[in-house]
Each structure stands twice: as C-alpha cells, then as structure tokens.
C-alpha positions in Angstrom: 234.7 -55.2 -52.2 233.4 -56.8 -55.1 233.8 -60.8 -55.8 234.9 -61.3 -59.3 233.5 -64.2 -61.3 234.4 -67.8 -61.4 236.0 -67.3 -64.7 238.1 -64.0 -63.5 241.7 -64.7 -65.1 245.0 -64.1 -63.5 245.3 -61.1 -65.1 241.7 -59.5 -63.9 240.3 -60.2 -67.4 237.8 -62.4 -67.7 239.0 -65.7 -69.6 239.0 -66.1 -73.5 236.6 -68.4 -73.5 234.2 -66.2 -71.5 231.8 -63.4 -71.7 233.0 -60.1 -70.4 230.8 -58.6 -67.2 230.9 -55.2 -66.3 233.3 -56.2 -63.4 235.9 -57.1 -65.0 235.6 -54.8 -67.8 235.7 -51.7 -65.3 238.5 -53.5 -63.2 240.5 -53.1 -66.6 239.4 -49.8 -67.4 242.4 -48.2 -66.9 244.7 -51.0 -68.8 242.6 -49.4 -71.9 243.3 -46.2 -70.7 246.6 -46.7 -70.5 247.2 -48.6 -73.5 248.3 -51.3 -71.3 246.8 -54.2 -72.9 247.4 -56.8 -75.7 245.4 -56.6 -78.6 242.8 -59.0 -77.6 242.1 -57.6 -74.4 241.7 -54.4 -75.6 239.5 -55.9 -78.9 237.2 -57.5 -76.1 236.9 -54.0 -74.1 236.3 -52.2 -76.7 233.1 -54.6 -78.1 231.8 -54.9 -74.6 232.5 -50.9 -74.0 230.2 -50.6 -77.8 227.4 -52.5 -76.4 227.3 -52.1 -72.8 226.1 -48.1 -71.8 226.7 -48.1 -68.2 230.3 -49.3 -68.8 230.9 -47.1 -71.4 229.3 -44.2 -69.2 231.7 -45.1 -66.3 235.0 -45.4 -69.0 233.8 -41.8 -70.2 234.1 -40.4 -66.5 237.1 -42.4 -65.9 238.7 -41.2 -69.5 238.2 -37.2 -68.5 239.6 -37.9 -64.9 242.8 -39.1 -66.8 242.7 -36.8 -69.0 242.4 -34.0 -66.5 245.1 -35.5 -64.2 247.4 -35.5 -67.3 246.5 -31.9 -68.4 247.0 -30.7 -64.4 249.8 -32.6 -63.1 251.2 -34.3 -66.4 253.8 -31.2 -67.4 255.6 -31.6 -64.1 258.9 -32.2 -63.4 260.9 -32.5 -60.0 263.1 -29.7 -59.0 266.6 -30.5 -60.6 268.4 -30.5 -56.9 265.8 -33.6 -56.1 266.2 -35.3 -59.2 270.0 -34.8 -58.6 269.4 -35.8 -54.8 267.4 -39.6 -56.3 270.1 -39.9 -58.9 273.2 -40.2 -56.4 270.5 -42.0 -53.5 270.1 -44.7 -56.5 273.3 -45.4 -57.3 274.6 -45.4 -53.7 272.1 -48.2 -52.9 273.1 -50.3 -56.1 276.8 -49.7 -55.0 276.0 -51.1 -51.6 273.6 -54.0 -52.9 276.7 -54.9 -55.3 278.9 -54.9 -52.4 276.6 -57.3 -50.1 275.9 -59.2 -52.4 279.6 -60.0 -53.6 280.2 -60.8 -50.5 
C-alpha cells in the first residue's frame, strides 16, 4: 500500500496550497471520472493530468474501463419481482426502526 504525502488532505486530494503528485492525482481518478469533484479539484486534475503523461496514460486506461463497465453492465435493471421484493424489505425495516425507536 502506498503512503500518501505529508500534505495528503482529508479528502485524498492533496492540499491547496500544494503541488499535486501522481498519488493523489490517480487516488482521485475516479472522482474526475465520476464527476464527483468541485471545481477546483477537478481544475487541479485536469492541469496536472495536461502535463503529467504517465497519469494521463493511467486516467486513459481507467476512463475506457469505465466506459466499458457502463456500455456492458450500465443498461441493467433488476428483475421487477426483486425490485418489488427490496421495496417492501425497505419499508418493513424503516417501520420497525420507527417503532424502536419511539419506543
């Protein structure tokens, strides 16, 4: 496992104040993938993604991995008997946590 940096946020981006490294930037890969990321984060990325090749290389792989997941597996639903099945599971739990916890 790697260790991060010194100046590794919180959030597993590196700190404003710092440089990004190639750890954290591939640690928050798929927050840019996702679009799961402020503006700033993804800003900082994105310049180190422009200017670093390996990284950029290693988004690219990670980018058509996604994007075949999504293409293979994203259309998908659950049968509508399991989705049915969930549904009434969920709302007996909340109708027992309601209960215990009124209690």
């Amino acid at each position: 496992m790697m260790t991060p940096p010194d100046n590794y946020g919180e959030e597993g981006f590196l700190e404003a104040d710092s440089h990004v490294d190639c750890t954290a930037v591939m640690a928050d890969v798929y927050l840019l993938l996702d679009h799961e990321c402020d503006e700033v984060i993804r800003e900082r990325l994105q310049a180190h993604l422009d200017e670093c090749g390996p990284c950029l290389e290693a988004y690219g792989v990670e980018e058509k991995i996604k994007r075949l997941l999504s293409r293979k597996c994203g259309g998908e639903r659950a049968p509508e008997y399991l989705r049915d099945r969930l549904t009434i599971e969920i709302r007996r739990q909340v109708t027992i946590h309601r209960i215990v916890t009124d209690e």
